[in-house]
N, C-alpha and C positions, 0 to 999 in steps of 0.2 A: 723466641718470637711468640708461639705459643702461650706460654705459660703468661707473660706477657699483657696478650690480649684475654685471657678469662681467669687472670688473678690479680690481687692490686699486689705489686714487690716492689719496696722500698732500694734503693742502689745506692749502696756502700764501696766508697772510694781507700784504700788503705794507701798508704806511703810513708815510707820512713819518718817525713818529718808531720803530718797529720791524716785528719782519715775525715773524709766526709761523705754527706747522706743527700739524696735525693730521691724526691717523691713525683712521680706525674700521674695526671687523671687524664685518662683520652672520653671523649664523646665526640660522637661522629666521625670519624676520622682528623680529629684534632687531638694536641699533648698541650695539657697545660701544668705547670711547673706549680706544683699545691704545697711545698715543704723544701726545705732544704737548710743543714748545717752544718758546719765544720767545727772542730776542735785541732788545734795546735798539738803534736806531742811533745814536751820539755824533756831536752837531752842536755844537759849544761856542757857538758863534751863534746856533745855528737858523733861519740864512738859504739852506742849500744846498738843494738839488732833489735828488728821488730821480735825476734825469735826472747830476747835476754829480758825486755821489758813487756811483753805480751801483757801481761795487770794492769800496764797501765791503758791500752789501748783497747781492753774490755772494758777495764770505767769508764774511758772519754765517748768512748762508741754506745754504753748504756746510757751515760748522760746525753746523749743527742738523740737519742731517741727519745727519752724523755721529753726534755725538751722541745724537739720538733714535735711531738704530741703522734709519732708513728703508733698506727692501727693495727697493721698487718704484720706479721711474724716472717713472710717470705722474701726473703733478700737476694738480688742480683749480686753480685761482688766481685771487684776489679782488682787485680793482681800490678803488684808495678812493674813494667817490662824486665827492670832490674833483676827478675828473679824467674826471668825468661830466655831461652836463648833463642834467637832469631837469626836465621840463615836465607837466602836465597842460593837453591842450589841447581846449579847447572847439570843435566844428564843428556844423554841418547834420547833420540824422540822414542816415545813407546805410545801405544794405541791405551785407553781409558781400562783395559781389560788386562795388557800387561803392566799396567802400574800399581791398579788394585794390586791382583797377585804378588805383586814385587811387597806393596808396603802391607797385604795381610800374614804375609811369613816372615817379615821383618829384614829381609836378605836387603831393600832400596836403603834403609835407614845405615844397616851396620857397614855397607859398600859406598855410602855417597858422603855418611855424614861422622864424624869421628868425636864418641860421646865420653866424658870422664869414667860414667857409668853406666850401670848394665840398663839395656835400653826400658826393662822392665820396672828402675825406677823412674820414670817419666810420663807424665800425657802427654800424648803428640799432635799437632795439629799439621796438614798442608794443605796447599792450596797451587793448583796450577797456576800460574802467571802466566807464562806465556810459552805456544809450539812454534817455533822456524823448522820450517820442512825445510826450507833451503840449507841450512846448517845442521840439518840433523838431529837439534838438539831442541830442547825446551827446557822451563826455568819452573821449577816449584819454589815456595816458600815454606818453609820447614821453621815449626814453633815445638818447640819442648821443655815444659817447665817440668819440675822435679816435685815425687807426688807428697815428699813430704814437707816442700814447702806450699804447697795447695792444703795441706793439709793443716798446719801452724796459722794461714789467713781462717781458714775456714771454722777452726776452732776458737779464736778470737769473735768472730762471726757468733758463730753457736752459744759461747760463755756469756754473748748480751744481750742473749734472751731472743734470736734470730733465728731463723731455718735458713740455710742457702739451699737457694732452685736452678741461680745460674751464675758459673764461672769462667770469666774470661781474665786474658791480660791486658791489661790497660788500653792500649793502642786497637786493638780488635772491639773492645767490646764500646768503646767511642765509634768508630765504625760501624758495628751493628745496631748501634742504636740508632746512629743519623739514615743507615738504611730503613728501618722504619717508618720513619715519618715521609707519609706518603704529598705531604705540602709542599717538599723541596722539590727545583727541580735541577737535573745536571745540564752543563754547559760544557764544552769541550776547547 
């Protein structure tokens, strides 16, 4: 949000079958939409990995910038949920002070959530959802993408002449954008 308001960042969308760009200019508490393009990626198959043709998705991502005529080097960039694992997890109610401690020594993640691997390859994201004191229990949302595939987007990112400032997956960072804009309002 930050970086956000006192930087201009370009928002690079990647997905297996294309990857696209979006630019906004806020004044005054207004977003106005100044750029925006996509590139198709061609897989005659559709069996390869963004990981197996990464070349090609530095050229089509260098080509739109170009073409969108992008100014700035600092790029937001959205990950496809596809290479996220997403959990809603059920636990014991715990007080804001026993949860921390739980997920700063890692004991909540290796007891609640059961990972291929070592929890130290992954960034992890949660989020409470919701406390039932009557049940005792509450629900966090538990995200954990793997850091070397954060790492294989964000090198795609960097190889087209980009900086990345912010990484999210797809579904969160559509969310944190539409939370910004302070023009909507919620209905219930």
């Amino acid at each position: 949000k930050l970086t956000v308001e006192q930087e201009d960042v370009v928002g690079i969308d990647i997905t297996p079958s294309c990857i696209r760009l979006a630019q906004l200019d806020g004044a005054e508490d207004k977003w106005t939409l100044t750029k925006l393009g996509y590139k198709y990626i061609e897989d005659d198959k559709g069996l390869l990995s963004i990981k197996e043709q990464s070349g090609q998705y530095v050229n089509k991502l260098a080509q739109l910038i170009t073409a969108s005529k992008i100014t700035t080097t600092n790029a937001a960039v959205s990950i496809p949920v596809s290479s996220a694992i997403i959990k809603v997890v059920t636990l014991p109610l715990m007080t804001e002070e026993e949860l921390q401690e739980a997920v700063n020594t890692n004991s909540l993640w290796e007891n609640a959530v059961q990972l291929a691997d070592d929890l130290d390859e992954y960034s992890i994201f949660w989020q409470t959802l919701k406390r039932d004191t009557n049940a005792n229990q509450m629900d966090l949302l538990f995200v954990a993408s793997k850091l070397d595939d954060i790492d294989h987007y964000l090198n795609i990112v960097r190889e087209a002449g980009l900086k990345p400032v912010v990484v999210d997956v797809r579904c969160f960072a559509i969310r944190n954008a539409l939370e910004l804009r302070k023009d909507l309002t919620k209905t219930k």
